[in-house]
Each structure stands twice: as structure tokens, then as C-alpha cells.
C-alpha positions as CSV (number, residue, x, y, z in Angstrom):
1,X,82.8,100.3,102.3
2,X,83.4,101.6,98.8
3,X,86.3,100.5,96.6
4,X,88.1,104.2,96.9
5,X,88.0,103.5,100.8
6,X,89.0,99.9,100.5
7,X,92.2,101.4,98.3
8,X,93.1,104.5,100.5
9,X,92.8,101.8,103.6
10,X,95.1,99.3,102.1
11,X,97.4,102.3,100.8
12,X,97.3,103.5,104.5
13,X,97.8,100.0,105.9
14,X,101.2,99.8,104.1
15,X,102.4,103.2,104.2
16,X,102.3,103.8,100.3
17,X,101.2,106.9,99.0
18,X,99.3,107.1,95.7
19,X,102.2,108.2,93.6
20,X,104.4,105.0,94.9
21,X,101.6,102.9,93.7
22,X,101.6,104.9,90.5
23,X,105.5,104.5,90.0
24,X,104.5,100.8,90.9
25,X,102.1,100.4,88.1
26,X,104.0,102.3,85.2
27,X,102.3,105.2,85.4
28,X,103.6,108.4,84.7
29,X,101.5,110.5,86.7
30,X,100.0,109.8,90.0
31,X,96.6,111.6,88.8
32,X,96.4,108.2,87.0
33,X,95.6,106.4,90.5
34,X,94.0,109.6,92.0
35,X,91.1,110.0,89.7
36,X,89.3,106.5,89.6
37,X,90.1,106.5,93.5
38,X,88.2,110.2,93.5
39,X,85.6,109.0,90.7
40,X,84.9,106.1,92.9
41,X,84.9,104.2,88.9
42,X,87.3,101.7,88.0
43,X,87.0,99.0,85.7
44,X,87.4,95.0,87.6
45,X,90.6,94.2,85.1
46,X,92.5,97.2,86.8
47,X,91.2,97.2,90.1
48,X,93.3,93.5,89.9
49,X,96.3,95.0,88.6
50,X,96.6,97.6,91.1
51,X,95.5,94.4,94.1
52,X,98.3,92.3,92.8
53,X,100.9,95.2,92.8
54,X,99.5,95.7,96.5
55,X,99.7,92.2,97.5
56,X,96.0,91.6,97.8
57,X,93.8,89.6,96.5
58,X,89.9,89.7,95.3
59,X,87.8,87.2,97.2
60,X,84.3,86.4,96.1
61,X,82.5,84.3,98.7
62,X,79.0,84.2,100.3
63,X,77.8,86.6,102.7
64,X,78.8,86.6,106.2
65,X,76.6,88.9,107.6
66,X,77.6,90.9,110.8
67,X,80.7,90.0,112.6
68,X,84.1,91.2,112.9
69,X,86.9,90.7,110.1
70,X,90.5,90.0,110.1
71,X,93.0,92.5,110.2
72,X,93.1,94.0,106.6
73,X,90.5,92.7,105.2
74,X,87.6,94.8,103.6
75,X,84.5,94.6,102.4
76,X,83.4,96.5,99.5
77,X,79.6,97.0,99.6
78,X,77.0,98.1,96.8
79,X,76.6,101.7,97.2
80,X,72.9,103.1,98.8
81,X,71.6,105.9,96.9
């Protein structure tokens, strides 16, 4: 999954739309969330900001290879080219 997936899903998951999140953040326009989610590129330091306003969480951990995950949880995957 890539990270603008991983958002829209959590954003989905709790019924917030990008410009709530946007309000959320301090932004003053919601294109401020919608362009790194549509350039699939945002930098690590706000991709936590924007997690923490969400109430998630960035876990690093080892692989678990196939399986099924909890519900709400996502894994963000290096993109194939």
C-alpha cells in the first residue's frame, strides 16, 4: 500500500474528510493536505504530524510476511516501478 492510500484509508476509517484534517493541522487551505496525498510525496516530519493529529502512530518493526492484519492497520510498501 502506498502512503496516499494508507491516509485516504485512515481518513475514510474515521469519517474525516481532507479539509477537517486541514482545519486540524492549521492549514488554511485543504489543497495543503490534497497535494502531497495526490503527489504521493511527503516528507517523514509531517507525515508524523498529520498521524498524531489522526491518532495513529508510525511503527517500525521487522517483516511479517503474509498474513492478515488488525483492523486499521496498514502497511506502507516500497513502490514497484
Amino acid at each position: 500500500m502506498r502512503f496516499r492510500d494508507a491516509i485516504k484509508k485512515v481518513l475514510k476509517d474515521k469519517k474525516i474528510t481532507q479539509t477537517a484534517l486541514a482545519e486540524k493541522l492549521g492549514y488554511s487551505h485543504q489543497s495543503a493536505v490534497a497535494m502531497p496525498i495526490m503527489k504521493d510525496n511527503i516528507t517523514l516530519s509531517v507525515l508524523l504530524e498529520w498521524l498524531d493529529v489522526l491518532d495513529y502512530e508510525l511503527v517500525i518493526q521487522p517483516k511479517r510476511g503474509a498474513g492478515k492484519r488488525k483492523v486499521g492497520e496498514y502497511v506502507i510498501e516500497k513502490e514497484e516501478k
